[in-house]
Structures are given as structure tokens and as C-alpha cells.
Biopython code that builds the backbone (N, CA, C, O; Angstrom):
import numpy as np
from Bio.PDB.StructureBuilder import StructureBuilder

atoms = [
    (1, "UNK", "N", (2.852, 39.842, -62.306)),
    (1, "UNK", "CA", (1.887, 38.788, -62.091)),
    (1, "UNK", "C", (1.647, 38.670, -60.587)),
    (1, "UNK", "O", (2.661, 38.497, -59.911)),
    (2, "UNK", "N", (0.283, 38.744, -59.847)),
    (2, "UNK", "CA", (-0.041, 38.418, -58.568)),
    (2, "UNK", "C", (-0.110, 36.823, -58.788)),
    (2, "UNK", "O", (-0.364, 36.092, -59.746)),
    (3, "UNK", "N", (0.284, 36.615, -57.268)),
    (3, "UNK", "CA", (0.219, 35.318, -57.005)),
    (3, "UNK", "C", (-1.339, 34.791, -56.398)),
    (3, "UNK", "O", (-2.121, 35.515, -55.783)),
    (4, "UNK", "N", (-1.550, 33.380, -56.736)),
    (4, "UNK", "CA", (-2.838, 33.594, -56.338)),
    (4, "UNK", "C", (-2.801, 33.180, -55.023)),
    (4, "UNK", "O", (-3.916, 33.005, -54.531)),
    (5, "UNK", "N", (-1.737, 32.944, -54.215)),
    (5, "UNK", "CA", (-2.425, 33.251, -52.548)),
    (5, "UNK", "C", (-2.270, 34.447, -51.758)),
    (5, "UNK", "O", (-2.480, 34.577, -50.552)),
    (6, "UNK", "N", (-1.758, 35.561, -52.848)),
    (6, "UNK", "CA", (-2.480, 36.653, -52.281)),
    (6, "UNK", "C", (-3.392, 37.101, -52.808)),
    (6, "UNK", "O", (-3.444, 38.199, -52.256)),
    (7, "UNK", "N", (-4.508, 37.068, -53.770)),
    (7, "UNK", "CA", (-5.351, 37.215, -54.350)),
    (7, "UNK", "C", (-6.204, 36.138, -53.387)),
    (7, "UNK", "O", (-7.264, 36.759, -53.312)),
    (8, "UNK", "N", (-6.392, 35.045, -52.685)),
    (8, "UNK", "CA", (-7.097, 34.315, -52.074)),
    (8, "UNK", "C", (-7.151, 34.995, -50.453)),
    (8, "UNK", "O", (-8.029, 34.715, -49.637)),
    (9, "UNK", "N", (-5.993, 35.953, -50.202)),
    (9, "UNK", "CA", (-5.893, 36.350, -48.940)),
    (9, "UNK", "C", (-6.760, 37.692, -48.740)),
    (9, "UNK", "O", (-7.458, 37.902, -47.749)),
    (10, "UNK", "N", (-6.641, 38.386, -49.606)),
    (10, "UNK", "CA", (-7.896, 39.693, -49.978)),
    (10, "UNK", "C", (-9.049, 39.352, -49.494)),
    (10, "UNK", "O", (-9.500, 38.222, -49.308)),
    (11, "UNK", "N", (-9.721, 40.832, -49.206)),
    (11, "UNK", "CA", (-11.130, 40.352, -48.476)),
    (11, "UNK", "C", (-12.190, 41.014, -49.862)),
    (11, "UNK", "O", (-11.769, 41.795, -50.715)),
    (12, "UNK", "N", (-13.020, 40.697, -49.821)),
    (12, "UNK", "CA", (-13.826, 41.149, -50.725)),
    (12, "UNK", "C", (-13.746, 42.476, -51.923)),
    (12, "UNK", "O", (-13.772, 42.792, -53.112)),
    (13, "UNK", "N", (-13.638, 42.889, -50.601)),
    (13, "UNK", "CA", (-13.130, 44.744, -50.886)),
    (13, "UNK", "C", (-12.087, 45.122, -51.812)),
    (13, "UNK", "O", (-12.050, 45.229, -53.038)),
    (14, "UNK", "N", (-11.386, 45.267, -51.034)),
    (14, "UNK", "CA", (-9.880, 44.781, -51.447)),
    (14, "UNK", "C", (-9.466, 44.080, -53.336)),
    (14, "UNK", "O", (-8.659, 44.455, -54.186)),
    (15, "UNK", "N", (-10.616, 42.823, -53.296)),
    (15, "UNK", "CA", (-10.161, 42.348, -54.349)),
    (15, "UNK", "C", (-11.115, 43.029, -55.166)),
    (15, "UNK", "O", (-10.389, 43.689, -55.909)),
    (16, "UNK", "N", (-12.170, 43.247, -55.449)),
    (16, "UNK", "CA", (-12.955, 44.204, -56.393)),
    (16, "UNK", "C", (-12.106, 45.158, -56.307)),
    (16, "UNK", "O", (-11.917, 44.727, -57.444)),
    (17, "UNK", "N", (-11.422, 45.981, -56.142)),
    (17, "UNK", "CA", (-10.604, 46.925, -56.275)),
    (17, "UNK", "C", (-9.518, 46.642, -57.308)),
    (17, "UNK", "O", (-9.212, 47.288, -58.310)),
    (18, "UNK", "N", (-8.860, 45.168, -56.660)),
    (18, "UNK", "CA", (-8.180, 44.659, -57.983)),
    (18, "UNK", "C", (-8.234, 44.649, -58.930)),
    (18, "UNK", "O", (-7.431, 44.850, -59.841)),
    (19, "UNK", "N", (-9.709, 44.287, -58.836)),
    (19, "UNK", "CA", (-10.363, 43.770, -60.357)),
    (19, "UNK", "C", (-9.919, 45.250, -61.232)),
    (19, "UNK", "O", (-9.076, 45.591, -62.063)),
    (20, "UNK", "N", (-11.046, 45.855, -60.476)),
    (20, "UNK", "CA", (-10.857, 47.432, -61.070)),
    (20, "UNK", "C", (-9.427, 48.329, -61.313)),
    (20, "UNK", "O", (-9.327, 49.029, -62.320)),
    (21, "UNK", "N", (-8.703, 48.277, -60.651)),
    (21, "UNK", "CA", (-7.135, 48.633, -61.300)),
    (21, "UNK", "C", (-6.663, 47.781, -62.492)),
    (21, "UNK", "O", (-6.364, 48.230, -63.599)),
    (22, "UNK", "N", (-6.633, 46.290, -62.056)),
    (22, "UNK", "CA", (-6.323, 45.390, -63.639)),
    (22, "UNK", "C", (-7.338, 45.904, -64.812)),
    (22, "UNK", "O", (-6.786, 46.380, -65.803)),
    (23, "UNK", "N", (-8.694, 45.858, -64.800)),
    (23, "UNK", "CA", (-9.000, 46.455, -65.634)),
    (23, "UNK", "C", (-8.517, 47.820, -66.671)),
    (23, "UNK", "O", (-8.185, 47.893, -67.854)),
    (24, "UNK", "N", (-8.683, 48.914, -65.458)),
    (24, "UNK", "CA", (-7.626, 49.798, -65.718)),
    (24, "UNK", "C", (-6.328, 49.866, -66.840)),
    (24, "UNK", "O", (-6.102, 50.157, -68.014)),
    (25, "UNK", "N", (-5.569, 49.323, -65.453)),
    (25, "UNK", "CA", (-4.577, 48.757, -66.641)),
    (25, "UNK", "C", (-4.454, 47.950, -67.618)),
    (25, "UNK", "O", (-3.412, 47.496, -68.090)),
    (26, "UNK", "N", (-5.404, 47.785, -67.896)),
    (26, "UNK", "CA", (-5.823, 46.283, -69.169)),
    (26, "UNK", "C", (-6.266, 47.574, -70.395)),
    (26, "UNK", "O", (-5.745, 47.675, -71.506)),
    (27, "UNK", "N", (-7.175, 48.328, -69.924)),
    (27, "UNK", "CA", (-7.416, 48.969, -70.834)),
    (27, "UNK", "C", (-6.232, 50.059, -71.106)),
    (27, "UNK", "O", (-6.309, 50.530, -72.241)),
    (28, "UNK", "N", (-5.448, 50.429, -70.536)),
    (28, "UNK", "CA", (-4.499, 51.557, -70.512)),
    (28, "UNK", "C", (-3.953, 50.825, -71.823)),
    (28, "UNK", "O", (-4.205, 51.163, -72.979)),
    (29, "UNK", "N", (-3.180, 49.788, -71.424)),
    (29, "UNK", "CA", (-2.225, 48.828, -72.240)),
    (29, "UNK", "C", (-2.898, 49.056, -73.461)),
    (29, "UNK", "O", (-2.503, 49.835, -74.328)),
    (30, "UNK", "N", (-4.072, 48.263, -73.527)),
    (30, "UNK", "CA", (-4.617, 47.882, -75.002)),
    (30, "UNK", "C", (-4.628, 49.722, -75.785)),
    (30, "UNK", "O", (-3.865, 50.129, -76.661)),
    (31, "UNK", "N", (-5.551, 50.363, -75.214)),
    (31, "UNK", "CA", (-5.269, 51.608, -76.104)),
    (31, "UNK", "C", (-4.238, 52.622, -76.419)),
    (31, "UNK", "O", (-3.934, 52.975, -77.559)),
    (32, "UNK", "N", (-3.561, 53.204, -74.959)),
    (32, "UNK", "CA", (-2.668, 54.024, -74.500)),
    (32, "UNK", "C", (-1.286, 53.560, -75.499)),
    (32, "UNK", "O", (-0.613, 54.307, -76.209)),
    (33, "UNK", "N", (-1.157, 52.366, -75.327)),
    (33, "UNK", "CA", (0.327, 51.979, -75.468)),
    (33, "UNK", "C", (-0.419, 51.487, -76.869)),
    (33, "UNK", "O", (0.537, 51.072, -77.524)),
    (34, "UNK", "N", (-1.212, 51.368, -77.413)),
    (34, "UNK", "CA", (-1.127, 50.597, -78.889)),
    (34, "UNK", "C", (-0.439, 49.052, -79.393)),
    (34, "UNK", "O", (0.157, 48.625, -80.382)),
    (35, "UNK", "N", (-0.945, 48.490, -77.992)),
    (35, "UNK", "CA", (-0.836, 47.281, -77.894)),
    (35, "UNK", "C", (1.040, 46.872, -78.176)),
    (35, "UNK", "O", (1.501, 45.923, -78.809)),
    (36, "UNK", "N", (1.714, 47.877, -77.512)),
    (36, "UNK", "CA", (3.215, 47.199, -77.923)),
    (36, "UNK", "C", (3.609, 46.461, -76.901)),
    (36, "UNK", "O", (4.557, 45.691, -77.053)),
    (37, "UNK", "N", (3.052, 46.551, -75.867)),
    (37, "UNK", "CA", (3.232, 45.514, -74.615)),
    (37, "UNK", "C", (2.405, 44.295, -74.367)),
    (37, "UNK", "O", (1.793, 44.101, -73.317)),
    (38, "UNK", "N", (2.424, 43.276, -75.653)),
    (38, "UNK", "CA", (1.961, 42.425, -75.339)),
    (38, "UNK", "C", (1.711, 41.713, -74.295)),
    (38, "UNK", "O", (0.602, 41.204, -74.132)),
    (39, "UNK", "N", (2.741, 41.565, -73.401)),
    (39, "UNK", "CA", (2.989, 40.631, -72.004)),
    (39, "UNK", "C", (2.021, 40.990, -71.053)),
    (39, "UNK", "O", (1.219, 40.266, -70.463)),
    (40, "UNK", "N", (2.227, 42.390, -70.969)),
    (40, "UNK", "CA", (1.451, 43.727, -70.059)),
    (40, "UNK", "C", (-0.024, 42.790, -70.063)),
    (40, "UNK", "O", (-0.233, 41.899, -69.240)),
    (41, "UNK", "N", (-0.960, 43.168, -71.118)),
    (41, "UNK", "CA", (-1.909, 42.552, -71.483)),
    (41, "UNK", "C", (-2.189, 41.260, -70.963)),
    (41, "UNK", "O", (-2.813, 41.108, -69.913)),
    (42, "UNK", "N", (-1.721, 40.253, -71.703)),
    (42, "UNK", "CA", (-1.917, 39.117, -71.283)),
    (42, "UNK", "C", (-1.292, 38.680, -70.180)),
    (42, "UNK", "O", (-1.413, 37.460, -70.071)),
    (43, "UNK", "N", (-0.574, 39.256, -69.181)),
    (43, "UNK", "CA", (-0.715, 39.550, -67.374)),
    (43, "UNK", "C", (-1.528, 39.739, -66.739)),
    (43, "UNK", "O", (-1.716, 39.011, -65.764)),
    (44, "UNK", "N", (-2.846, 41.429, -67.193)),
    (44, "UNK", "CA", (-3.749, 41.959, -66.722)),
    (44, "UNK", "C", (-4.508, 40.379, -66.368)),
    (44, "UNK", "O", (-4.582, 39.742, -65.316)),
    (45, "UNK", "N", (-5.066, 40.069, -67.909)),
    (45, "UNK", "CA", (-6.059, 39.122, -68.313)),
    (45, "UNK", "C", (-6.007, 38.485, -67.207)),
    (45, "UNK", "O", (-6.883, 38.534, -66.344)),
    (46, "UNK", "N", (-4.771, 37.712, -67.134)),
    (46, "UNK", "CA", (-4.847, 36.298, -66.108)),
    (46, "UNK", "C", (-5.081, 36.633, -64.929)),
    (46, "UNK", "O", (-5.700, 35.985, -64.086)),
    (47, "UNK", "N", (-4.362, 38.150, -64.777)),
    (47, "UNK", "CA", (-5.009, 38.276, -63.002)),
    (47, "UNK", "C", (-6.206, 38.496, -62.364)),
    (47, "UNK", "O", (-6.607, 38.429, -61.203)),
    (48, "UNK", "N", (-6.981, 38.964, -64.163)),
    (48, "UNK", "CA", (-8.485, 39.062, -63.551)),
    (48, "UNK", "C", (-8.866, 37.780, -63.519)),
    (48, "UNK", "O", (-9.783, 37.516, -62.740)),
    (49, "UNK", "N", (-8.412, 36.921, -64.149)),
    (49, "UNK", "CA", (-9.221, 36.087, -64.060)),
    (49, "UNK", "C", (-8.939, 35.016, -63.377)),
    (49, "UNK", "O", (-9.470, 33.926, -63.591)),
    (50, "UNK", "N", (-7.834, 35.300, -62.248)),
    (50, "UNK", "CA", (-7.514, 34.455, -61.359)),
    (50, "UNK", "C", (-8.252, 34.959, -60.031)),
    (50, "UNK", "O", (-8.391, 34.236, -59.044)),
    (51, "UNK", "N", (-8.755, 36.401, -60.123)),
    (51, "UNK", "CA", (-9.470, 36.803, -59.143)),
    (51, "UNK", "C", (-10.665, 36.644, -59.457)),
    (51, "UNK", "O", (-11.250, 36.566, -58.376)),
    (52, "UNK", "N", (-11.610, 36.518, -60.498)),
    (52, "UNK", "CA", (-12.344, 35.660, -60.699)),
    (52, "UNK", "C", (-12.639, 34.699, -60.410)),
    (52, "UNK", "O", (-13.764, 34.534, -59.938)),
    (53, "UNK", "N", (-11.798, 33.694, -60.558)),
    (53, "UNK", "CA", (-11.541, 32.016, -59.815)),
    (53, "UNK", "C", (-11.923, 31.977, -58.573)),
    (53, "UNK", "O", (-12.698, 31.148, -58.095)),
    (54, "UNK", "N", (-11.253, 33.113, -57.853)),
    (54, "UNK", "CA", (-11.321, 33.258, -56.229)),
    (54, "UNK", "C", (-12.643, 33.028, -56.122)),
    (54, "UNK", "O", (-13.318, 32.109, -55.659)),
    (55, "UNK", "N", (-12.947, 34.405, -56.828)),
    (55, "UNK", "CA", (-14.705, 34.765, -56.203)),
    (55, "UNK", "C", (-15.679, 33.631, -56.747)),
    (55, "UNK", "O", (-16.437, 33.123, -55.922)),
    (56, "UNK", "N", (-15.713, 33.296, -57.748)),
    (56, "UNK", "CA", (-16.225, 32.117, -57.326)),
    (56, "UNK", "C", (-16.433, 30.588, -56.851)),
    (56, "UNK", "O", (-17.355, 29.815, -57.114)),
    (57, "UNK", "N", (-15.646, 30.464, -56.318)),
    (57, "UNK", "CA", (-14.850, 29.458, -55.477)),
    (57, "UNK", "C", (-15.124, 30.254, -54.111)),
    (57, "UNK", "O", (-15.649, 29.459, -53.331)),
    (58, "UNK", "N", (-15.051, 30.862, -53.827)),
    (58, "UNK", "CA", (-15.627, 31.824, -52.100)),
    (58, "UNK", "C", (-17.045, 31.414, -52.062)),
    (58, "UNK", "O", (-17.429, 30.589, -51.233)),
    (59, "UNK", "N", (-17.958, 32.036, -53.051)),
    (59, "UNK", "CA", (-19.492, 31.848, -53.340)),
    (59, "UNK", "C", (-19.794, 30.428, -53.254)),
    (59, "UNK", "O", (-20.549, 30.008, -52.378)),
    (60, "UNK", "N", (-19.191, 29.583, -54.205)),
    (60, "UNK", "CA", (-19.795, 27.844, -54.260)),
    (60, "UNK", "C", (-19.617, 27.765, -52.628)),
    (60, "UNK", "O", (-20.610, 27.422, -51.986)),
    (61, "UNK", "N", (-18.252, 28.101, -51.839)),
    (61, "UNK", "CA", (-17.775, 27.449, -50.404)),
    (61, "UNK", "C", (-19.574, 27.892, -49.816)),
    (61, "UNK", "O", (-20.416, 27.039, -49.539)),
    (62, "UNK", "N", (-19.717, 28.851, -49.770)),
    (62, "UNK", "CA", (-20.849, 29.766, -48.928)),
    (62, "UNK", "C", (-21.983, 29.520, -49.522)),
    (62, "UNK", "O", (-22.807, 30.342, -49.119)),
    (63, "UNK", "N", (-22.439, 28.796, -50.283)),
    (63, "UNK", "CA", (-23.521, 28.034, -50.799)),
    (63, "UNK", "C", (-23.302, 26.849, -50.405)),
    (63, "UNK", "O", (-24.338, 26.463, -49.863)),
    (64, "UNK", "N", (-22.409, 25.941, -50.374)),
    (64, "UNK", "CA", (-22.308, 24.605, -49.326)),
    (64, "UNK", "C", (-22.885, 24.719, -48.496)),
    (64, "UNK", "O", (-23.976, 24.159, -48.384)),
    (65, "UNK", "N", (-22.319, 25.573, -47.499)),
    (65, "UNK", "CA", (-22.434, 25.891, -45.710)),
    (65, "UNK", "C", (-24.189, 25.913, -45.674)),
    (65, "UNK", "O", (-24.782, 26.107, -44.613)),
]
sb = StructureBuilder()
sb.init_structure("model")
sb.init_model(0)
sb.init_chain("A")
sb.init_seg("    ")
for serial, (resi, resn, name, xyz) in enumerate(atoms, 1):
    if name == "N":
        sb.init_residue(resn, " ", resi, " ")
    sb.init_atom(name, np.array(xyz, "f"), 0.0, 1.0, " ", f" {name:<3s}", serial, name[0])
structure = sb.get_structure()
């Protein structure tokens, strides 16, 4: 599990990359392994979608300004 203040410390780059490895491994898990690593899975999930959170929470900040 990433923590999310390093997922908030990433620069753009960086975290789309994330995205794209969790994906990765999101899909590895689900097919490769035949879903016996439940945890695996529902790890990926949350980290995308804690880097998700980020990005948009970055965007709303930069639409304030």
C-alpha cells in the first residue's frame, strides 16, 4: 500500500506512471494469478484511486487560483 503523502509528493509525471504500473498490476493479479490474491487486488484499486484523489484535488486547487 502507498501512502498518500507520497502519492501527493509526485509530480505529475511520475504519478501517471503510477497509475499505469497499478494498473498493470491490477490487471496481472486479476488474470495472471486467477484472482487468488485477493488483497493484491484490492491494494492496486485503492492506490489508484488514491492517486486519483490527488489529481483531482491538484486540478480544483488550479482552478481556484
Amino acid at each position: 500500500m502507498t501512502d498518500m503523502k507520497k502519492i501527493m509528493a509526485m509530480s505529475d509525471k511520475d504519478r501517471d506512471k503510477f497509475i499505469a504500473d497499478k494498473r498493470e498490476e491490477l490487471r496481472t493479479h486479476r488474470f495472471q494469478t486467477g484472482g487468488r490474491n485477493v488483497s493484491a487486488v484490492r491494494e492496486a484499486r485503492k492506490d489508484i484511486s488514491r492517486a486519483f484523489s490527488v489529481m483531482t484535488t491538484k486540478i480544483k486547487d488550479e482552478e481556484v487560483k
